[in-house]
C-alpha angles and dihedrals in degrees: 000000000000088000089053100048084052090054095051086050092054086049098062095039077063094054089245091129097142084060096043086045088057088043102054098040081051091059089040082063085059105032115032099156096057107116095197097042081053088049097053090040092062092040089057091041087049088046094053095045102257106119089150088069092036104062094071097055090051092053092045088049084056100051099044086064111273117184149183124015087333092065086044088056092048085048080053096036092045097053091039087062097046089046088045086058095051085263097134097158095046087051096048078044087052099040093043092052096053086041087066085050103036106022094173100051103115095184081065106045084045096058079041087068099046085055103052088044082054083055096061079251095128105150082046097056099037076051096055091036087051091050085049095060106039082050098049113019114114084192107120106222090047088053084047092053100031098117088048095052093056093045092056095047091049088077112359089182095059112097122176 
């Protein structure tokens, strides 16, 4: 298995994704119940822009079991997909939901934001973004102002 799952993934660093595709969902017919083959099916779906047929690749990988940054990844993968389709609640759904289980993922709380813009939540998303980047910039004139920065998303509206 593990051989097969290392010649998909060379597949795809060819560009050769329509034949990893037919590949992985192959295996799949064999292996349903392989976390990591669902996972790579759903990354080379969502390469090839089919997050409808992604999605559930991303949810079976979950549920199999996924862990560490890889399951991360399938959270950020999974409510991508949804956002991609015009699905903005399942993807906040998605992205909150990998956000409990990986807080400092900022992939996550960034697609978080695009979400919540896609939403009509505005003030929501600038204030996540905000938080983002206060958290995560190197920039040194972000880290200088970076309680500032918080204070002032907390409530954009409020002036002195």
């Amino acid at each position: 298995m593990h051989i097969a799952l290392e010649n998909i993934q060379q597949l795809r660093q060819r560009g050769e994704h329509e034949t990893a595709r037919l590949q992985a969902l192959e295996l799949l017919r064999h292996q349903p119940q392989h976390a990591d083959l669902h996972y790579l099916a759903a990354c080379i779906h969502d390469s090839l822009g089919l997050e409808a047929e992604a999605i559930p690749h991303y949810q079976q990988a979950l549920e199999l079991g996924l862990s560490g940054e890889t399951a991360a990844e399938a959270w950020l993968g999974l409510g991508s997909s949804h956002r991609a389709l015009g699905r903005f609640d399942e993807a906040e759904a998605a992205l909150l939901q990998g956000l409990q289980l990986f807080p400092e993922h900022h992939a996550l709380r960034a697609f978080l934001a695009m979400a919540q813009y896609n939403q009509g939540r505005h003030k929501e998303a600038t204030q996540g973004l905000l938080a983002l980047l206060a958290d995560g910039s190197a920039d040194h004139g972000i880290r200088a102002y970076r309680r500032a920065i918080h204070f002032y998303a907390e409530d954009l509206d409020r002036t002195w």
